[in-house]
N, CA, C and O of each residue as an XYZ file, in Angstrom:
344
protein
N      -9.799    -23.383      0.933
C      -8.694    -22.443      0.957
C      -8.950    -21.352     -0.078
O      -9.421    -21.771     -1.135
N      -8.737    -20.044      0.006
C      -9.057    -19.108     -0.667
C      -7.678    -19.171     -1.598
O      -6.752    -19.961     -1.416
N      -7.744    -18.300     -2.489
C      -6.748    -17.521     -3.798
C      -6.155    -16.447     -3.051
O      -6.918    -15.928     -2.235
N      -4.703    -15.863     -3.133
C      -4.370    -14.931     -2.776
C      -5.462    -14.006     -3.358
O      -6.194    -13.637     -2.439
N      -5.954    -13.338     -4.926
C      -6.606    -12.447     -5.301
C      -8.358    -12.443     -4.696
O      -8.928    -11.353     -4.678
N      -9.180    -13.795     -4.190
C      -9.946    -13.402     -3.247
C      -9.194    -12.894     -1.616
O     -10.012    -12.354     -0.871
N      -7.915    -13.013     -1.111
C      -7.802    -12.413      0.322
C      -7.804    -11.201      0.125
O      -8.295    -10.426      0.947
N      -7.109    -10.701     -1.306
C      -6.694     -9.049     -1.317
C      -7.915     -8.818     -1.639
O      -8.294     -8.199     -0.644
N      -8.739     -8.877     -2.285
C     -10.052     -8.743     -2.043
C     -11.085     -7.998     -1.045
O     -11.612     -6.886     -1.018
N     -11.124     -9.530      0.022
C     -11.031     -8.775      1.457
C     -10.729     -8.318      2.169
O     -11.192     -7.945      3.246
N      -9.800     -8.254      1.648
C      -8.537     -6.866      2.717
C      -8.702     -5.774      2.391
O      -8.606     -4.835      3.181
N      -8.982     -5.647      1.180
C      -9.554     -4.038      0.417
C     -10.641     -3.964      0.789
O     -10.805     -3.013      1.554
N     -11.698     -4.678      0.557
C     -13.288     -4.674      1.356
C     -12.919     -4.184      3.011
O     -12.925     -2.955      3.070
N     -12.641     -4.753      4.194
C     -12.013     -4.153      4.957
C     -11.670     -2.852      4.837
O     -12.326     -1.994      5.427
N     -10.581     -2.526      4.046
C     -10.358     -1.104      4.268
C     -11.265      0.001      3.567
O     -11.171      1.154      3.987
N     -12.027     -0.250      2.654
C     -12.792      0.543      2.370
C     -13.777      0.761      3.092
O     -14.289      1.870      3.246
N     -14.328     -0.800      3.867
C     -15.657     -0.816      4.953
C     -15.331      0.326      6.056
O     -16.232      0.726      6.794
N     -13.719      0.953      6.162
C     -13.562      1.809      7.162
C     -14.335      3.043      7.045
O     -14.331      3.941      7.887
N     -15.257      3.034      5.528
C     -15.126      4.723      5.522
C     -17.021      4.525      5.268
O     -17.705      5.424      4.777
N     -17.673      2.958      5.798
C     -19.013      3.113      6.174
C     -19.535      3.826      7.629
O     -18.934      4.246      8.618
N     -20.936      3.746      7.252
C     -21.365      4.402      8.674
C     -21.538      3.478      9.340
O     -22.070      3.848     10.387
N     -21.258      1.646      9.303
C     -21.716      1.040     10.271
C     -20.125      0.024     10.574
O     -19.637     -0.409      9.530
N     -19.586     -0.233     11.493
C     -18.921     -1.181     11.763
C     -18.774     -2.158     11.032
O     -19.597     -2.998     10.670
N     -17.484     -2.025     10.762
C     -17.098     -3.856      9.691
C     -17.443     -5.261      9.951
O     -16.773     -5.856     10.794
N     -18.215     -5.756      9.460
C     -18.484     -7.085     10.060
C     -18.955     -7.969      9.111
O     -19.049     -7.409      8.019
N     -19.446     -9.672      9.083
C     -19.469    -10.390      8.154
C     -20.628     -9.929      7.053
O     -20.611    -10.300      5.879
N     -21.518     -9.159      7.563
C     -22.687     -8.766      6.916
C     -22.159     -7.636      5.485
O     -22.416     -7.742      4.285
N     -21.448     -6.716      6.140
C     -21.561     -5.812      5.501
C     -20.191     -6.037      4.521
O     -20.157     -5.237      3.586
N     -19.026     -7.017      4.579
C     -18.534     -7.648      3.346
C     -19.471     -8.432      2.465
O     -19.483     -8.254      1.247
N     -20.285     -9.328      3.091
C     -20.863    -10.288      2.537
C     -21.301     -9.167      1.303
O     -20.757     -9.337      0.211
N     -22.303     -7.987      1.455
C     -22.959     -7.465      0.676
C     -21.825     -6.857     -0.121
O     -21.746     -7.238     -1.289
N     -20.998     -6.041      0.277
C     -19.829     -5.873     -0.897
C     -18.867     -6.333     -1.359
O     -18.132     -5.701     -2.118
N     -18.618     -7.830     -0.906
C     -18.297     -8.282     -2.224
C     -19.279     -9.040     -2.990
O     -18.999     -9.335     -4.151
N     -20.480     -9.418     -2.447
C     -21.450    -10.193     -3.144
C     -21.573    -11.817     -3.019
O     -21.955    -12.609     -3.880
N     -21.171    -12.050     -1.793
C     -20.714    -13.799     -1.067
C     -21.893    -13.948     -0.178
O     -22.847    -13.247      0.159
N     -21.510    -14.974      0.033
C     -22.443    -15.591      0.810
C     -22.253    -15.258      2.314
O     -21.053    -15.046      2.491
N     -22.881    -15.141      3.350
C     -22.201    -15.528      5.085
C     -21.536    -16.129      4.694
O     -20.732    -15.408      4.102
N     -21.099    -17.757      4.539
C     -20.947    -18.624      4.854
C     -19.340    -18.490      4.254
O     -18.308    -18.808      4.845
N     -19.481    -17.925      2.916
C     -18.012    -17.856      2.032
C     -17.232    -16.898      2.895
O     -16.017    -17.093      2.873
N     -17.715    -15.774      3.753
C     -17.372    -13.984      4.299
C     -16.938    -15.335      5.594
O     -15.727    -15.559      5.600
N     -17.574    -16.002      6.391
C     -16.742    -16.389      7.292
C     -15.915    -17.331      7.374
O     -15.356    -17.522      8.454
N     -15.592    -18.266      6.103
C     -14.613    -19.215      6.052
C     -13.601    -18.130      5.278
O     -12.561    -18.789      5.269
N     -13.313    -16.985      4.688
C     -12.320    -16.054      4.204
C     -11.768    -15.549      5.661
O     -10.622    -15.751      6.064
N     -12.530    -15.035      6.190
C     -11.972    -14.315      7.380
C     -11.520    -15.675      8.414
O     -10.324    -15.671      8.709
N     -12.322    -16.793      8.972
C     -10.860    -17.670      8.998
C     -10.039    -17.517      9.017
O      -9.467    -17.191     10.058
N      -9.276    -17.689      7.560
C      -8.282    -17.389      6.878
C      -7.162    -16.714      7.210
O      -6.002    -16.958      7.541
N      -8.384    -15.115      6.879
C      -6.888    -13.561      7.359
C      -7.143    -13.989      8.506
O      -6.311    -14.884      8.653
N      -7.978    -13.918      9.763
C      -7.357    -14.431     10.776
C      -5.626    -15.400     11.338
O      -4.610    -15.159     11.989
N      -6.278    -16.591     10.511
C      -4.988    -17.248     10.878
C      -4.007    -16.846     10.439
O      -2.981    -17.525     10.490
N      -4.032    -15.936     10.023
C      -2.966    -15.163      8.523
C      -2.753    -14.014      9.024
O      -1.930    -13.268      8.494
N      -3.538    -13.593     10.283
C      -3.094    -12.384     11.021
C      -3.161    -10.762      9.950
O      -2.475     -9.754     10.124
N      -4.147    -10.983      8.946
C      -4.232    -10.080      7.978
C      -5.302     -8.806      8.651
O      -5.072     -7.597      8.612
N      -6.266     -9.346      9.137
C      -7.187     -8.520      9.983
C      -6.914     -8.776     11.652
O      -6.164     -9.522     12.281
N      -8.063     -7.621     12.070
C      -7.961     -8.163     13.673
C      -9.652     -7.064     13.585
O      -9.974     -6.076     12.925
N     -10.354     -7.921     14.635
C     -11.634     -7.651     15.185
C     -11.809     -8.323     15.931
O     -11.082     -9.262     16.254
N     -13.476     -7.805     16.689
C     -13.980     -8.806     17.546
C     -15.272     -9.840     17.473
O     -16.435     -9.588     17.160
N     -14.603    -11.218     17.909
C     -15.526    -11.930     18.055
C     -17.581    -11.986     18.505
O     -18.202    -12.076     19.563
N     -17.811    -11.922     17.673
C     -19.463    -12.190     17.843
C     -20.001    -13.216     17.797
O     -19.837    -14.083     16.939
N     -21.066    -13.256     19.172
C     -22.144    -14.914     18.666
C     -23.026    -15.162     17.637
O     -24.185    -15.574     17.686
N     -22.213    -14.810     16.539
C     -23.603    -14.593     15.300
C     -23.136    -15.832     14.287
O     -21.969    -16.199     14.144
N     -24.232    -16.364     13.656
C     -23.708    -17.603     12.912
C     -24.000    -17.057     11.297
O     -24.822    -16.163     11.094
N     -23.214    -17.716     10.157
C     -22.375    -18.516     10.818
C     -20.926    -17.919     11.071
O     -20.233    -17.008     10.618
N     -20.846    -18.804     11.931
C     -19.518    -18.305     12.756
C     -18.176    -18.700     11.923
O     -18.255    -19.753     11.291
N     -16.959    -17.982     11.848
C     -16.856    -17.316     13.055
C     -17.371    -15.890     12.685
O     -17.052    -15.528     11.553
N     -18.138    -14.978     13.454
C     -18.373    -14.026     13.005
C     -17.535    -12.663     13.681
O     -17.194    -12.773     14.859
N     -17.283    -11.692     13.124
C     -16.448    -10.639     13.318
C     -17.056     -9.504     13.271
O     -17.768     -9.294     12.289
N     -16.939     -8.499     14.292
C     -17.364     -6.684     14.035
C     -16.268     -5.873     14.525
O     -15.369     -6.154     15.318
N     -16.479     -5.001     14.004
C     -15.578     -3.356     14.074
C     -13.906     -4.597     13.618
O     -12.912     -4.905     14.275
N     -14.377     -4.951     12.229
C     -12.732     -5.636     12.042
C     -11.984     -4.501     11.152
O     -12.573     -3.592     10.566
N     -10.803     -4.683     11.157
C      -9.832     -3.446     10.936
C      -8.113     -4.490     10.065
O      -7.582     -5.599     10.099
N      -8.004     -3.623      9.650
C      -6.662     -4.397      8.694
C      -5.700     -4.469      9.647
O      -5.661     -3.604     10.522
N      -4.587     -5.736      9.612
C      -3.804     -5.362     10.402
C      -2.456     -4.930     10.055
O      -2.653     -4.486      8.924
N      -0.939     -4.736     10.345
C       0.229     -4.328      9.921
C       0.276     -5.439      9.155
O       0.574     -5.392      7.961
N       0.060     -6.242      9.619
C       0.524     -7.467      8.700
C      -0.819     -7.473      7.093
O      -0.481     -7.933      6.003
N      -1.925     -7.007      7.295
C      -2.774     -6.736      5.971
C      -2.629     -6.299      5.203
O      -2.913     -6.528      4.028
N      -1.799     -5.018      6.048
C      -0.982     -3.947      5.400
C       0.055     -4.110      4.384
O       0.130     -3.675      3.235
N       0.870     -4.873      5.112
C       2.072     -5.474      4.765
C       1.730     -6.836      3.039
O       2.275     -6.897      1.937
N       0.870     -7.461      3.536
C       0.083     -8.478      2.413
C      -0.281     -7.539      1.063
O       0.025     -7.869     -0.083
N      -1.132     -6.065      1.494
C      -1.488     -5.595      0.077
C      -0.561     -4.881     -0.356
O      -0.730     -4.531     -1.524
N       0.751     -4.372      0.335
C       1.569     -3.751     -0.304
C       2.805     -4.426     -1.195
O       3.609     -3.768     -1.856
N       2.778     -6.602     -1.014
C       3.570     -7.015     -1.325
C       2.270     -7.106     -2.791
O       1.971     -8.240     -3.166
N       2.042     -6.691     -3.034
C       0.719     -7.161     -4.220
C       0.208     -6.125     -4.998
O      -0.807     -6.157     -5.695
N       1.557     -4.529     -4.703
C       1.022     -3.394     -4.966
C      -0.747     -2.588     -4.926
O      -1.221     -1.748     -5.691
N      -1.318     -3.215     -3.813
C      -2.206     -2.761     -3.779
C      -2.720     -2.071     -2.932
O      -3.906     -1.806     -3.129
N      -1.911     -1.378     -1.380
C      -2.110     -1.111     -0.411
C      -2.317      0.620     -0.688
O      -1.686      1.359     -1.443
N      -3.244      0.866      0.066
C      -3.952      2.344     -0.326
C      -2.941      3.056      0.484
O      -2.972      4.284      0.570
């Protein structure tokens, strides 16, 4: 189970990944926040079940893996109860 301060984390990773040149996905958190695959897809889990993000499913391991993921109202809603929503 993650810490609220690693989800906001990735929820900010997320929204900043919006302003790369390549699609959001487990790779390109992994490298900014500095995790492992393995940690980037048991977090996203997480906001998943938590409805914090929304993307799409990929066959890439390890799974579950995610691209073009995007914050959702409800992510929104998570970093602004935490004063942190851009």
């Amino acid at each position: 189970m993650t810490t609220d301060e690693q989800m906001v984390r990735l929820v900010e990773a997320v929204l900043d990944g919006g302003f790369a040149d390549r699609p959001v996905d487990n790779e390109l958190l992994a490298d900014a926040l500095h995790l492992s695959l393995a940690s980037v897809a048991s977090y996203l889990q997480e906001a998943n079940a938590r409805s914090l993000l929304s993307g799409e499913r990929a066959a890439r391991r390890p799974g579950p893996w995610y691209t073009n993921l995007e914050v959702s109202s409800q992510g929104h809603r998570f970093l602004a109860s935490r004063g942190t929503d851009a």
